[in-house]
C-alpha positions in Angstrom: -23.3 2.1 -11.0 -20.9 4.3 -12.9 -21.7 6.6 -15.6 -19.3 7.0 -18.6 -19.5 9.9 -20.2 -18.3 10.4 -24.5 -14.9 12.1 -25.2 -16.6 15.0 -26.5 -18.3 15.9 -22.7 -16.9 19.4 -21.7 -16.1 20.4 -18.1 -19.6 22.1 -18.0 -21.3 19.3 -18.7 -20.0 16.7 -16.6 -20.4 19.3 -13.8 -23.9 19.5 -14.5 -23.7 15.3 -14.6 -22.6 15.3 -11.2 -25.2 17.8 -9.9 -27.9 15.8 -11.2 -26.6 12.6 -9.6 -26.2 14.0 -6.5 -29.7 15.9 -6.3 -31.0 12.0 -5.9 -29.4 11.8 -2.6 -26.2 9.9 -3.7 -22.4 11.1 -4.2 -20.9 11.1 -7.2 -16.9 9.9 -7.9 -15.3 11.1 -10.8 -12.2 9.8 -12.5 -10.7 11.8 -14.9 -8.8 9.4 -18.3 -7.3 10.5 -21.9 -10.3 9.6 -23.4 -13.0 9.6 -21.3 -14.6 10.5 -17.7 -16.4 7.7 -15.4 -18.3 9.4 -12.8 -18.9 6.6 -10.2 -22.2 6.8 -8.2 -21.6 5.9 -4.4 -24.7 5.3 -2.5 -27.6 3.1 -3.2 -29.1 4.9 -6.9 -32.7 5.1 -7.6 -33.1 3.2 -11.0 -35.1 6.2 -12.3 -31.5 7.5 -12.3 -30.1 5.0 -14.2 -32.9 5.9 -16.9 -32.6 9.6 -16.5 -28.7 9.1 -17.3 -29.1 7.1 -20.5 -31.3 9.8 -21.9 -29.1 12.6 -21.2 -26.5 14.0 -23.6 -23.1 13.7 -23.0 -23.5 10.2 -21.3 -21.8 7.2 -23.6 -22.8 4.6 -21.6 -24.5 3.4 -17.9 -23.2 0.6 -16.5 -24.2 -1.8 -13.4 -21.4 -2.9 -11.0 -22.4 -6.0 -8.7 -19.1 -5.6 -6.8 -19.6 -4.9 -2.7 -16.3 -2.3 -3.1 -16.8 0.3 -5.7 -14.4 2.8 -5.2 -11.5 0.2 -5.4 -12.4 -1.0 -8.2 -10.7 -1.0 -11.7 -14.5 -0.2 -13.1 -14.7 2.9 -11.3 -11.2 4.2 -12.1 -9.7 2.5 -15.0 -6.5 4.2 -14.8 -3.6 3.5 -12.2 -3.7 5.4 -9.1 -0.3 6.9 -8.5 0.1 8.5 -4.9 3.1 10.8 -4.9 4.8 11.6 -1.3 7.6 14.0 -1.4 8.8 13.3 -4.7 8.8 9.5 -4.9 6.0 7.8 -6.9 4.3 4.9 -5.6 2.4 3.2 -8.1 3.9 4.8 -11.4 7.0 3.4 -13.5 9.5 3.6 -10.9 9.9 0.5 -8.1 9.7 1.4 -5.0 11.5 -0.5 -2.0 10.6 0.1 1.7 13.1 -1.9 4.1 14.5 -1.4 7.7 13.8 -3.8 10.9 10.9 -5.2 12.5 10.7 -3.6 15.7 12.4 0.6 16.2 14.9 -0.8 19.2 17.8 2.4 19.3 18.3 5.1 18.4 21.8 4.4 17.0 20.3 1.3 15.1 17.5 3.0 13.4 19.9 5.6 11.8 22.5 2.8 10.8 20.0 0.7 8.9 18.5 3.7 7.5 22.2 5.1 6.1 22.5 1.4 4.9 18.3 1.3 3.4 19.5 4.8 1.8 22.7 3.4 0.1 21.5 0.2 -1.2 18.8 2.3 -3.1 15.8 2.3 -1.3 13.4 5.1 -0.6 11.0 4.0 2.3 12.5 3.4 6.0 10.5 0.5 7.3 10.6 0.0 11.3 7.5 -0.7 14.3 7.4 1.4 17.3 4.5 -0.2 18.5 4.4 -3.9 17.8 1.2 -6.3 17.8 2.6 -9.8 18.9 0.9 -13.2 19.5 2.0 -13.6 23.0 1.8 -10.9 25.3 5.0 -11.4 27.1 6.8 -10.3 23.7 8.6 -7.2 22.8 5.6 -4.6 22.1 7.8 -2.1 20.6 9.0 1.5 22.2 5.8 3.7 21.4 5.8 7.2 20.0 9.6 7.6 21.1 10.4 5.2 18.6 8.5 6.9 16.1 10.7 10.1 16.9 13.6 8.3 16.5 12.9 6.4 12.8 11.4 10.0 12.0 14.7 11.5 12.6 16.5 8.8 10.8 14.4 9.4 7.8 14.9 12.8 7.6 18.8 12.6 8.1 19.4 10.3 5.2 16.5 11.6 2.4 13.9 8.2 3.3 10.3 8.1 3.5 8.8 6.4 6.6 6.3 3.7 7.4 5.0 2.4 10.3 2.4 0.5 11.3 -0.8 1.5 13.0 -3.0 -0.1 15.7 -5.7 1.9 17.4 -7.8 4.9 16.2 -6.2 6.8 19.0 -2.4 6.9 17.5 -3.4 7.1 13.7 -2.7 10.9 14.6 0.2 10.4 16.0 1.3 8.3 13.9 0.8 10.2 10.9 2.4 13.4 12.4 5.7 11.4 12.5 5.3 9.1 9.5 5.1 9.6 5.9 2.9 6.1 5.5 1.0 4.2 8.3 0.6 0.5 7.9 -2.4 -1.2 8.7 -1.0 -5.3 9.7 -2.6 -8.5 9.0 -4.4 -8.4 12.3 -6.4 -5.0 11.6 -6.8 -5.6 7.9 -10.7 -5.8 9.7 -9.8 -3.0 12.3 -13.1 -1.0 10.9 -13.1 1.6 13.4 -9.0 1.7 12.9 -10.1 2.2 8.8 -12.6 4.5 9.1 -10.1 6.7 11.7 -7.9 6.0 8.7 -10.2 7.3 6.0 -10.3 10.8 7.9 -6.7 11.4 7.2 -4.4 12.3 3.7 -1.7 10.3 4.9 -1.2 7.2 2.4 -2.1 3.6 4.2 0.2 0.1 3.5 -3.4 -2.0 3.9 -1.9 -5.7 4.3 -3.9 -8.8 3.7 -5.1 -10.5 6.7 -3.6 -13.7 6.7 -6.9 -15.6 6.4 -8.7 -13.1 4.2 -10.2 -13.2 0.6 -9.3 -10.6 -1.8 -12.8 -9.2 -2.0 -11.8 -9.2 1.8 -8.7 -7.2 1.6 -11.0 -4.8 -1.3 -13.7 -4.0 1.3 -11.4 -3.1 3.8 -9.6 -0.9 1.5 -13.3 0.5 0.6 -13.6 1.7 4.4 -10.7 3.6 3.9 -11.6 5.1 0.1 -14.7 6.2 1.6 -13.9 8.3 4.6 -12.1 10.1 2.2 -8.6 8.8 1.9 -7.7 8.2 -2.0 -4.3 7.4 -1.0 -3.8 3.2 -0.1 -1.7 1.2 -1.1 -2.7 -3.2 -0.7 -0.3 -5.5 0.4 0.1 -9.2 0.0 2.2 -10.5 2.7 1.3 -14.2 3.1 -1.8 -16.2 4.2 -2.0 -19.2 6.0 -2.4 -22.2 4.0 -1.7 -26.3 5.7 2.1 -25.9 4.7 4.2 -25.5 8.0 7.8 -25.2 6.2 7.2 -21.5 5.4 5.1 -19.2 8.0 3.2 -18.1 5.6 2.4 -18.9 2.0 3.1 -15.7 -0.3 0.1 -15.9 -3.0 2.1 -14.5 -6.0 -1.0 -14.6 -7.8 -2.7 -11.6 -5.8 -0.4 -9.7 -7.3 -1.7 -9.5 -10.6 -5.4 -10.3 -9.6 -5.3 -7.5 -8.1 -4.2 -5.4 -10.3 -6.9 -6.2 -12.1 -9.5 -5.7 -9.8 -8.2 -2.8 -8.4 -5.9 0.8 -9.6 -4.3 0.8 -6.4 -0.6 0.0 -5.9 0.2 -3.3 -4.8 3.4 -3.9 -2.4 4.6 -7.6 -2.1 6.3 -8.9 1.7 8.3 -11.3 0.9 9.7 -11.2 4.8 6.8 -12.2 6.5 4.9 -14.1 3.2 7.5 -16.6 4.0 9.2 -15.9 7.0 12.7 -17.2 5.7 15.6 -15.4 5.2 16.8 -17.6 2.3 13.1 -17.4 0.4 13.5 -13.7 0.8 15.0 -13.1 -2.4 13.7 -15.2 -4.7 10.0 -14.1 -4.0 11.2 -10.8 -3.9 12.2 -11.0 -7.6 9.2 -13.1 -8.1 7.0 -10.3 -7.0 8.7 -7.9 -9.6 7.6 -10.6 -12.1 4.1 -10.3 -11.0 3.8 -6.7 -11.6 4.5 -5.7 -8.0 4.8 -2.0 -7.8 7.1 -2.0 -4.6 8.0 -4.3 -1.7 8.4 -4.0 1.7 11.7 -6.4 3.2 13.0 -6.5 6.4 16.8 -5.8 7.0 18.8 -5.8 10.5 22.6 -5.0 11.0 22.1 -8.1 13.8 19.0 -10.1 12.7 19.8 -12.7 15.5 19.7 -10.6 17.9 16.9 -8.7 17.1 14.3 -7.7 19.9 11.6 -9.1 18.1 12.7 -12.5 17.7 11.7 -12.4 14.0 15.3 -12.2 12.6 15.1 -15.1 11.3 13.1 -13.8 8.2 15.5 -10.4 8.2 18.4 -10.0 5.7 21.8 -9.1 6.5 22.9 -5.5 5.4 24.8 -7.0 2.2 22.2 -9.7 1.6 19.6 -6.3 1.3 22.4 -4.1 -1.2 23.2 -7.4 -3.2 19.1 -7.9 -4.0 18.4 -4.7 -4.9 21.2 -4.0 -7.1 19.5 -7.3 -8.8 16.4 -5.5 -9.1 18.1 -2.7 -10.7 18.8 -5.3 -13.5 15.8 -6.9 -13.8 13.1 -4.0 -13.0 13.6 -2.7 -16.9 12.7 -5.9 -17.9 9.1 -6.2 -15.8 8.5 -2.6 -16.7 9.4 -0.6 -14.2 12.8 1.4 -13.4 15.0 1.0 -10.0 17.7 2.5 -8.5 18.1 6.0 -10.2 19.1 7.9 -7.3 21.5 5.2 -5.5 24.0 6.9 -3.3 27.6 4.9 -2.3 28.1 3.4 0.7 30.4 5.0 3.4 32.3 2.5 5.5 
């Protein structure tokens, strides 16, 4: 249930709203706009609430919401959540590109592909340093040195951080090295791993499990919303459909679906939606066509030789500069701006 309150509702009042909501043994959300404030009651609401609200000045309107997730949704915060780390926006007008490798394998590679992430125009140093893999026998990643190492890297050449998060036991870690923590297709249901999650400020990448509904990928995001983390970020990276060309199928449509549903950023993976290094690009402008408000592509000065083994969806270092010097051309065009603070590459 939300409760929108009338545009001429002081501060006063919709303090004493809130009071009165939560003396019924429920919280209250509220979500500030230009016009008007929706305070968002989480919990289950008597319905002599609902009553009590309608009758009480200041309140425009009390509306019902059937949906399972509440604080994810558009109803309960009609404006765009914009989560601001350390000057970039995520969310806002400008595009925001994470890239770097799969896996954190040197410390001499991290810091090359983040002088090259850097150049292009990005903002976001992407890279694992612990790694969840089908088999077991695969590379698992090099642990918290690795997140020293692409922390370092960051901070050297003015790039955010992100990497991806497993347990409840390292979201602390994780977080103390990284600017965002990524929860992967595998976790998306991790609900001990989102509630750990919801305990923190650091902003989550939640990606889509590949087999999971967007009401799905919502709820989990709920988890997270309600521990008391406003800062996620949803990612569509690919579910798996009966095709067997691509690895996964890149559902361009959850892009704007849920951006209607929801006024959290949405981050497109073009890398791992289709898990072809040719295809990387053109869903990758796709996305932007969508309404994507960043993406997250993998890049490796030796893709073929990488220690994952998943080169083969990773671009080359001028495949990477080349397509986002695109976007810079055709972000003004889907809305959003690109590229302002690109710095020349040093051979």
């Amino acid at each position: 249930m939300i409760v929108i309150t009338s545009n001429k509702a002081s501060e006063e009042r919709i303090g004493e709203l809130v009071q009165l909501i939560e003396k019924h043994g429920v919280k209250a959300h509220v979500s500030k706009g230009e016009d008007r404030t929706v305070i968002g009651i989480i919990g289950q609401a008597d319905p002599v609430l609902a009553e009590q609200l309608r009758q009480t000045s200041g309140v425009e309107q009390v509306v019902k919401i059937s949906k399972s997730y509440k604080l994810a949704s558009r109803d309960f915060h009609p404006a765009n959540t914009v989560i601001k780390i350390k000057g970039v926006e995520i969310g806002g007008d400008e595009l925001v590109v994470m890239g770097g490798p799969c896996a954190v394998e040197t410390p001499e590679q991290i810091d090359e592909i983040a002088r090259l992430v850097k150049a292009a125009g990005g903002q976001v140093l992407r890279g694992g340093a612990f790694k969840p893999r089908t088999g077991p026998y695969s590379f698992q990643g090099v642990g918290v040195e690795g997140l020293i190492m692409m922390a370092e890297a960051g901070e050297k050449h003015g790039l955010l951080t992100i990497t991806e998060v497993m347990t409840p036991e390292y979201v602390d870690v994780c977080a103390e090295h990284a600017d965002i923590l990524q929860v992967g297709t595998r976790n998306m249901q991790n609900f001990d791993l989102l509630r750990k999650l919801g305990t923190i400020q650091t902003p989550v990448l939640l990606k889509r499990g590949f087999s999971s509904t967007y009401d799905e990928l919502l709820n989990a995001a709920e988890y997270i919303l309600a521990g008391g983390n406003p800062n996620v970020m949803l990612c569509e990276r690919g579910i798996r459909t009966f095709e067997s060309y691509t690895r996964n199928t890149l559902d361009l449509a959850a892009i704007p679906v849920l951006k209607q549903l929801s006024h959290l950023p949405v981050i497109s993976d073009p890398s791992h939606g289709t898990g072809r290094r040719e295809l990387v690009e053109p869903m990758t402008k796709a996305s932007v066509a969508a309404g994507a408000d960043g993406l997250i592509i993998e890049m490796h000065t030796d893709p073929d030789n990488s220690m994952t083994g998943d080169g083969v969806q990773s671009l080359f270092p001028d495949q990477f500069a080349k397509l986002l010097a695109d976007l810079e051309k055709l972000s003004p065009l889907c809305g959003k701006t690109f590229n302002t603070k690109k710095e020349p590459i040093l051979v």
